[in-house]
C-alpha positions in Angstrom: 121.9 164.7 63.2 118.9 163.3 64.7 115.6 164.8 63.8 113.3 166.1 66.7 110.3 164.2 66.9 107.5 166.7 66.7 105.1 164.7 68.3 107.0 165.1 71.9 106.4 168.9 71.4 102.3 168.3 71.3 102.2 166.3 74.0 104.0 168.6 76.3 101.8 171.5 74.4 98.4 169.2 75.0 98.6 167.5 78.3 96.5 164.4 78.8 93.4 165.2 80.3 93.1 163.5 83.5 89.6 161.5 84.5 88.0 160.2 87.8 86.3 156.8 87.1 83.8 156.2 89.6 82.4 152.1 89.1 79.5 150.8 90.6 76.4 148.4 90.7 73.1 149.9 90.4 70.3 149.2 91.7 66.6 148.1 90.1 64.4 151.6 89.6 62.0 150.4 92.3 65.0 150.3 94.8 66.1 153.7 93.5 63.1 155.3 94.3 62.4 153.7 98.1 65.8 154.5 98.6 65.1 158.6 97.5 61.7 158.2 99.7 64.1 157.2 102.9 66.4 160.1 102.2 63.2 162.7 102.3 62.2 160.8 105.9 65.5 161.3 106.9 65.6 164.9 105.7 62.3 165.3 107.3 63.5 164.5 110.6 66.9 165.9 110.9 67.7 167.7 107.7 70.7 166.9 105.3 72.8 168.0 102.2 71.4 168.3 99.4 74.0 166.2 97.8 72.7 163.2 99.8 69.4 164.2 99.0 69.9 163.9 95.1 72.6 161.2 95.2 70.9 158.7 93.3 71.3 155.0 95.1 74.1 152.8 94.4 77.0 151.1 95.9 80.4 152.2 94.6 83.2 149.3 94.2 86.1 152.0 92.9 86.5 155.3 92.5 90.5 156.2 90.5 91.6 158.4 88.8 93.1 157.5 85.1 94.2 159.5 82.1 91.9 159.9 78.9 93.9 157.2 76.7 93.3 154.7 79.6 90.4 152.2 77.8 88.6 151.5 81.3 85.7 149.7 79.8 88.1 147.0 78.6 90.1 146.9 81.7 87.2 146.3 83.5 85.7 144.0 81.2 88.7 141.7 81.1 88.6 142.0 84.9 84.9 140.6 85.5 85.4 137.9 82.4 83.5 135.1 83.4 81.5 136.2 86.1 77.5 135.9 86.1 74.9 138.0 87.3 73.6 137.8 91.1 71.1 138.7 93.9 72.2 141.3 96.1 69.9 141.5 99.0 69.3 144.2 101.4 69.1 144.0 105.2 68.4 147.1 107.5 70.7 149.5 108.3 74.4 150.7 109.8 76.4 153.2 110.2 80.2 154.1 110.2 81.5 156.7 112.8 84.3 159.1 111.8 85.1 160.9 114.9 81.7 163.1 115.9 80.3 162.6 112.9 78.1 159.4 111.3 77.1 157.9 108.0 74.4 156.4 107.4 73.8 153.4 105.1 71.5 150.3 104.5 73.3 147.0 104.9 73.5 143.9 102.4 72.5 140.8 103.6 74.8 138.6 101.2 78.3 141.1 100.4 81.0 138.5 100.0 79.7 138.7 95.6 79.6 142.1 95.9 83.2 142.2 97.3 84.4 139.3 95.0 83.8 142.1 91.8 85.2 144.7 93.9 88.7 142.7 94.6 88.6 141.7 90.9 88.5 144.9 89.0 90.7 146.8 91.8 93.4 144.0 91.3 92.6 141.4 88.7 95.4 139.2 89.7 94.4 138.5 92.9 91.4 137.5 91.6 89.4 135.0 93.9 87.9 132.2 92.7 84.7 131.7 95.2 85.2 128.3 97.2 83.1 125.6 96.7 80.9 125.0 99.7 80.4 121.1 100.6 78.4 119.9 102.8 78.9 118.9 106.7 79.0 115.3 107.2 80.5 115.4 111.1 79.1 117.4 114.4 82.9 117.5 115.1 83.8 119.1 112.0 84.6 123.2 112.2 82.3 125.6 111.2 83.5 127.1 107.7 85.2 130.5 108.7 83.7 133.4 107.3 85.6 135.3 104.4 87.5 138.8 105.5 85.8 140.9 103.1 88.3 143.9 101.6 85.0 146.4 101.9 82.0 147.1 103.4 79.5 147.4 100.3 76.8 149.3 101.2 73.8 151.8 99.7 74.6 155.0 101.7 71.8 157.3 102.9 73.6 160.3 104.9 77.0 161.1 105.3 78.6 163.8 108.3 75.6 163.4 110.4 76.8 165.2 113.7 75.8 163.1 117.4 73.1 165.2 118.2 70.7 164.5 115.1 72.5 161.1 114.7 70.6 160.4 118.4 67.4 162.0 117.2 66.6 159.5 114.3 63.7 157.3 114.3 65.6 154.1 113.1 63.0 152.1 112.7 62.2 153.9 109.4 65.7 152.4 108.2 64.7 148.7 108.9 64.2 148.3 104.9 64.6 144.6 103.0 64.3 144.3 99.2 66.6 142.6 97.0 68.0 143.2 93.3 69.2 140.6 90.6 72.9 142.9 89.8 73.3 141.7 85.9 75.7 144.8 85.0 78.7 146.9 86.2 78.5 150.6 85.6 81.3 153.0 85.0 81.3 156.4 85.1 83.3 159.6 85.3 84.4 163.2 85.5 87.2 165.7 85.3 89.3 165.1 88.4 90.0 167.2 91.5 86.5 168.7 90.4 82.7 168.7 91.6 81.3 168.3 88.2 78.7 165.2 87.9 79.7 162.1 86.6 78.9 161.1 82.9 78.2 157.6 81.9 81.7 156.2 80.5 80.4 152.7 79.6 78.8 149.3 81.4 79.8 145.7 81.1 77.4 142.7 81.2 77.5 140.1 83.7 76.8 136.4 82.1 
């Protein structure tokens, strides 16, 4: 007769415990802190959560959810292998409606990179390899099409900000340009379906 394997019975005893991963680039302290000064102005002038308030800059690329065995770092690594660092610049502002309701974010100026690492760690093997740009030797020749981007990257400043104090912003605040050299991708996480903070889980290096 065959003998019951007693590790099945501490498996189903212990469940795995289940993580969210949230992975992101982060940007240079002096960016951080503008950024927090813009959130006061905007808190100043219309009021908003506190968890905007706190939310220290940054511009997500995925946020999953993955078991405790699941080595993220190394996925992710193996994802990003050969990519180098970059500028990321930022441009003013945007916004993205959702019914009554607005968010408000600063725009980048250059987000086809930051996309690039985004579609290679969500789906490494439709990793794409950025085209080489030549140069235009015709007036007659069509202008190179812009790339689809899968995302919007973006460093938000407000989210659910309702019509009436959307309308009674002074935008001109939010026409901010600085710019970052991104060298690094951070990971980090929490127990899911909570509200608990995220704890550093690891970075990788960008060449």
């Amino acid at each position: 007769m065959a003998k019951r394997n007693a590790n099945t019975t501490q498996l189903t005893l212990f469940p795995e415990t289940l993580y969210e991963y949230h992975i992101l680039l982060s940007p240079s302290d002096a960016i951080k802190e503008e950024v927090d000064s813009l959130k006061q102005q905007l808190h100043e002038q219309i009021g908003i959560s506190e968890k905007d308030r706190t939310s220290i800059a940054h511009i997500t690329l995925l946020k999953i959810e993955a078991f405790e065995s699941t080595n993220m770092r190394d996925l992710v690594k193996k994802a990003l292998a050969g990519e180098t660092k970059f500028t990321i610049k930022v441009n003013g502002y945007d916004y993205f409606s959702h019914g009554d309701s607005r968010t408000l974010y600063l725009k980048l100026e250059n987000p086809e990179k930051v996309d690039h690492i985004a579609v290679a760690i969500k789906n490494p093997a439709k990793k794409r390899a950025p085209k080489p740009k030549y140069r235009q030797t015709s007036i007659i020749d069509k202008p190179e099409r812009k790339q689809k981007l899968s995302m919007t990257p973006h460093i938000t400043i407000a989210r659910n900000i309702n019509q009436d104090d959307f309308n009674r912003i002074d935008f001109s605040v939010f026409e901010y340009e600085n710019e970052w050299v991104c060298d690094r991708v951070i990971i980090r996480r929490r127990l899911a379906n909570t509200d608990k903070l995220f704890s550093p889980a690891g970075e990788i290096k960008l060449g």
